[in-house]
C-alpha positions as CSV (number, residue, x, y, z in Angstrom):
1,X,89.6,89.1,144.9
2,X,90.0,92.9,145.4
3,X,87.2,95.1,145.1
4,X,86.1,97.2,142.1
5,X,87.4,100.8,142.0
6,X,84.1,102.6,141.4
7,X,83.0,100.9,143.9
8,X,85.1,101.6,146.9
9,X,85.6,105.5,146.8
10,X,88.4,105.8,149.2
11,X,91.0,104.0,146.9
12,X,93.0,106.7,145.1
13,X,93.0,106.7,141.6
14,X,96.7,105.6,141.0
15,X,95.6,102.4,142.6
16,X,92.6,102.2,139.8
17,X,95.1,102.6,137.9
18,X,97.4,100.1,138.9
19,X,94.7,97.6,138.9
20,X,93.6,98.3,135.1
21,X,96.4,96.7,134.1
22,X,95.5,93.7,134.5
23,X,92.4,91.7,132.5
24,X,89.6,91.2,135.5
25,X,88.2,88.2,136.8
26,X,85.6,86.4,134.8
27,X,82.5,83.9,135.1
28,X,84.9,80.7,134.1
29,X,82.2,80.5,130.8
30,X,83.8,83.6,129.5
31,X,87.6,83.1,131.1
32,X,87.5,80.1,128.9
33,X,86.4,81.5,125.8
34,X,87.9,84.2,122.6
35,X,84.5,85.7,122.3
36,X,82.1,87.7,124.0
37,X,78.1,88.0,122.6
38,X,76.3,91.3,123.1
39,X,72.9,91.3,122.1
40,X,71.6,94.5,120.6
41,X,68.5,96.0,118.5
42,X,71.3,97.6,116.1
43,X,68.8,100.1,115.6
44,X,69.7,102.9,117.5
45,X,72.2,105.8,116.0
46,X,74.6,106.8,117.0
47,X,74.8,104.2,119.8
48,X,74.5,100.5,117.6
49,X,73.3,100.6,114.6
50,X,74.4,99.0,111.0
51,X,75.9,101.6,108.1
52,X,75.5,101.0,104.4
53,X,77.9,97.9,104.2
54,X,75.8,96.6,107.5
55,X,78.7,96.7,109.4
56,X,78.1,97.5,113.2
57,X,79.2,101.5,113.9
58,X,78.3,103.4,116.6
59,X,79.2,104.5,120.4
60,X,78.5,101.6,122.3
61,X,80.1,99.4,119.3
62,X,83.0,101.3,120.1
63,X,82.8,100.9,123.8
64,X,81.9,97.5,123.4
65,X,84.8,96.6,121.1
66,X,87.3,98.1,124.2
67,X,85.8,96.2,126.6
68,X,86.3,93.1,124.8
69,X,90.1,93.9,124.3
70,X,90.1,94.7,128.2
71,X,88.5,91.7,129.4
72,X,91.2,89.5,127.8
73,X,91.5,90.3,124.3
74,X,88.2,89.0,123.1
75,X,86.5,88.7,119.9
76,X,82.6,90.4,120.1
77,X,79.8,88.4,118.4
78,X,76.4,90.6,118.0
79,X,73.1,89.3,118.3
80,X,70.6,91.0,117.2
81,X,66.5,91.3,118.8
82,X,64.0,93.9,118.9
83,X,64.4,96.1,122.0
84,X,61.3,94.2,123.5
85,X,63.4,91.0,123.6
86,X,66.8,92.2,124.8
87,X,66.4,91.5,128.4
88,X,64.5,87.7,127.9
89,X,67.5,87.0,125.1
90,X,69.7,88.0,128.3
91,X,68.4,85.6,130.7
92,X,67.9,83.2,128.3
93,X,71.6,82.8,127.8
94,X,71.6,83.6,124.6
95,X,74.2,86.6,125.4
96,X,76.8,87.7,128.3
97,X,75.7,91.4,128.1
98,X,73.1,93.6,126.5
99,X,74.9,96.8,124.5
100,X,72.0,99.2,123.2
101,X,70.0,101.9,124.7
102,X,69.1,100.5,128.0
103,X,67.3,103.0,130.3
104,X,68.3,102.4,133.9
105,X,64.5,102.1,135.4
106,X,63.4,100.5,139.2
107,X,61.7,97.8,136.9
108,X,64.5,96.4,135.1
109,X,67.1,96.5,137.5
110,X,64.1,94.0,139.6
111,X,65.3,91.8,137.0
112,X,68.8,92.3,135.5
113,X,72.2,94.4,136.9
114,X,72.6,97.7,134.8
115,X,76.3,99.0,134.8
116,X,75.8,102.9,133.7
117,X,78.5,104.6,131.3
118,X,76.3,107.8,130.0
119,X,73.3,109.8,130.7
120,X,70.7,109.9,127.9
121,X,69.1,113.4,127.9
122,X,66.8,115.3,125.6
123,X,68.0,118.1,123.0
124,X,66.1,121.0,120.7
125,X,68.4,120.8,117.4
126,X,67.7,124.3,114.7
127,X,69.5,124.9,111.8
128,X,73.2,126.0,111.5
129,X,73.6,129.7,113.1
130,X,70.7,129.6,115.2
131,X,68.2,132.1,113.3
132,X,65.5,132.0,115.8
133,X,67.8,132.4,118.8
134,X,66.1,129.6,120.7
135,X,68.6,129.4,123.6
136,X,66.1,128.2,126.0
137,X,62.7,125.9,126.2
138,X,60.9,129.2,126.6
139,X,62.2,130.6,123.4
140,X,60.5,128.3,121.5
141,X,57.6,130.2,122.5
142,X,55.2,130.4,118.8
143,X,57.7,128.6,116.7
144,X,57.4,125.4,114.7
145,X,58.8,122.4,116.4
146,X,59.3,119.1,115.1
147,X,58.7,115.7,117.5
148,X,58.9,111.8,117.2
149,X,55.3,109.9,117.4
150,X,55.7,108.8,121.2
151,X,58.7,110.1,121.9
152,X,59.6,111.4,125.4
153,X,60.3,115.2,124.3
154,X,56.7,115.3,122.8
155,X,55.4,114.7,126.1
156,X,57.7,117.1,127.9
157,X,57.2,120.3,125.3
158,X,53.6,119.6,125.7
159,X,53.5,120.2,129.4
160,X,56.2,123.7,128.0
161,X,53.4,124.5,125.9
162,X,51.3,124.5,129.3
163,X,53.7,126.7,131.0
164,X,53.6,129.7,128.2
165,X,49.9,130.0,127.6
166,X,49.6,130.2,131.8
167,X,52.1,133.1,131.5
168,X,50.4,134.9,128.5
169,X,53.2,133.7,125.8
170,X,52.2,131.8,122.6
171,X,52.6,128.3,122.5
172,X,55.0,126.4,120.0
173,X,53.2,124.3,117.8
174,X,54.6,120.3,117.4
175,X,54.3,119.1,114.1
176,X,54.4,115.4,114.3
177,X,56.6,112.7,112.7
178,X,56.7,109.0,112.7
179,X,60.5,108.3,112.4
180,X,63.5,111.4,112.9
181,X,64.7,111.2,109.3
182,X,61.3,112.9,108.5
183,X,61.8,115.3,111.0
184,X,65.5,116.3,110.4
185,X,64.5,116.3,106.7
186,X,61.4,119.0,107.6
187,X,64.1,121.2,109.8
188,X,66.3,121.4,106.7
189,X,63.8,122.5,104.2
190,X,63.1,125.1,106.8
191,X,59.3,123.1,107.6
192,X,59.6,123.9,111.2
193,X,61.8,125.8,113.0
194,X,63.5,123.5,115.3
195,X,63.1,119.8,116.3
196,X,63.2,118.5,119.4
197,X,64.8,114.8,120.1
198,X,67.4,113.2,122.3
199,X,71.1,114.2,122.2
200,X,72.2,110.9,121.0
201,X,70.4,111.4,117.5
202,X,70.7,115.3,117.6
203,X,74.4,114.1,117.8
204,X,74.2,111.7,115.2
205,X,72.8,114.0,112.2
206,X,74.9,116.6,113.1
207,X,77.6,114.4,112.3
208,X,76.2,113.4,109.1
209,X,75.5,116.7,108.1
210,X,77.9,119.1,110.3
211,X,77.1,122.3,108.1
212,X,73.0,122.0,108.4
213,X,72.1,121.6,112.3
214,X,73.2,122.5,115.4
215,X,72.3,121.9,119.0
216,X,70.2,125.3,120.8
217,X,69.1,124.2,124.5
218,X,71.8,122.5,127.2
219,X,70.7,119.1,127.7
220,X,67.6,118.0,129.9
221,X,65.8,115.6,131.1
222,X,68.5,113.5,131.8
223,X,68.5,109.7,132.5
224,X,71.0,107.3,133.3
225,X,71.7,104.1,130.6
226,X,73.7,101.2,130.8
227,X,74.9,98.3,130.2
228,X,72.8,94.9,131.2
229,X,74.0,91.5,133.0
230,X,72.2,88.8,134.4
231,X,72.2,88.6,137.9
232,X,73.8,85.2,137.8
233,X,77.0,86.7,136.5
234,X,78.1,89.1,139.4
235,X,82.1,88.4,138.7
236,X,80.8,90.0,134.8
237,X,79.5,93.0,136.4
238,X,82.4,93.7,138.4
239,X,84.5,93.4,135.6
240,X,82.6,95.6,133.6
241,X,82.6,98.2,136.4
242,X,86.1,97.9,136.7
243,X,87.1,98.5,132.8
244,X,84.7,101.6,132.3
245,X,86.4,102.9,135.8
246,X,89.9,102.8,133.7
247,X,88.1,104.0,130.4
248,X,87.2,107.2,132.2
249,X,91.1,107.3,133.8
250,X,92.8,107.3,130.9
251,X,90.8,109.2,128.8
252,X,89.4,107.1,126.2
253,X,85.7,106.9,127.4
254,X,85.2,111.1,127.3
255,X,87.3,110.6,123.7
256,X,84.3,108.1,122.5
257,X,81.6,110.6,124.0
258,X,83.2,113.4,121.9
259,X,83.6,110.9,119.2
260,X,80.0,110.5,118.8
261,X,78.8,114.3,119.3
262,X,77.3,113.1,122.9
263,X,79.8,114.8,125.6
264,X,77.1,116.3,127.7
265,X,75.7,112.9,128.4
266,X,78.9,111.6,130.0
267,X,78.6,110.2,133.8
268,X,79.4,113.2,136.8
């Protein structure tokens, strides 16, 4: 059995290439069957998530949809469990891969393999044309900023707040919302000024509504998410290595990223 591309880094890429071609080895479970069964939350746009007709749209529905062609042409079944029970559905059995927002942390990977394909990364969205000319974290300085009960970026402008009022500048002040509809809703009745979030959903509403919002700071804060396999599967997370190697060859993973308004969280 040869060795995955990304993997080995002195193989060239024509010989990734070469090897692409051809569907990669399987757990015999999987070799044997049409379908492949991701679980997912579904929940979390513009990765997985249902539209109105409650059909499955998103990023990683996309990816997940190419790696079932590349693994042998397979059908994908969802099933669906609150983010809490995503890695017990895994190692359960109920599932051959977990497809949702999956933060790469020490303390998972104790437990379950993680194959990354994107950063996840933190984002200040304003409205279309930039009126405040917030171009950095330190031009938000005395403006109205909107954040998610318990998200990440709440924490992290906090500490921002810290840094202006040590240098003499006026701190922003974070109006608080429970879900990021609210909060996109407040930014386009001109409520607050700017609204901070991660890329992924800064990306999503500004393709829903193209015209209203636009990203102002680069991308921070970055982490690296993946996909998750059991353990007990190492030929699956070979293969899975191996495919999203040839997505980034030929150009159809960057094509998804750009897809889904999220190219600055693509992997180095």
């Amino acid at each position: 059995m040869h060795k995955p591309c990304a993997l080995v880094a002195v193989f060239t890429l024509s010989l990734c290439s070469q090897w692409a071609l051809a569907a990669p080895e399987l757990p015999e479970r999987l070799s044997k069957s049409e379908k492949i069964v991701y679980c997912s939350g579904m929940d979390s746009p513009p990765l997985v998530s249902f539209d109105v007709k409650q059909k499955p749209v998103g990023l990683q529905v996309d990816m997940g949809e190419a790696i079932a062609q590349r693994l042998g042409d397979k059908k994908v079944e969802w099933r669906i469990s609150p983010f809490a029970g995503l890695i017990p559905a895994l190692l359960a059995q109920q599932c051959d891969m977990i497809v949702d927002q999956l933060f790469d942390k020490p303390e998972r990977r104790e437990v379950i393999d993680i194959v990354n394909f994107m950063y996840s990364s933190q984002s200040i969205v304003v409205p279309k044309g930039n009126p405040k000319a917030v171009n950095t974290l330190e031009d938000l300085s005395g403006l109205k900023v909107a954040v998610s009960n318990g998200s990440t970026i709440r924490v992290l402008l906090g500490k921002e707040n810290e840094k202006l009022e040590a240098a003499g500048k006026a701190p922003m002040k974070l109006v608080v919302y429970n879900v990021d509809a609210d909060a996109f809703q407040a930014l386009r009745i001109n409520q607050v000024d700017a609204f901070g979030t991660t890329v992924e959903s800064a990306g999503h509403y500004q393709q829903l509504a193209p015209d209203l919002f636009q990203s102002a700071v680069p991308a921070f804060n970055r982490i690296l998410t993946g996909f998750g396999v059991r353990k007990s599967d190492p030929q699956l997370t070979v293969a899975l290595t191996e495919v999203l190697q040839g997505m980034r060859a030929d150009g159809s993973y960057a094509a998804l990223l750009s897809k889904w308004h999220v190219d600055s969280d693509k992997l180095d």
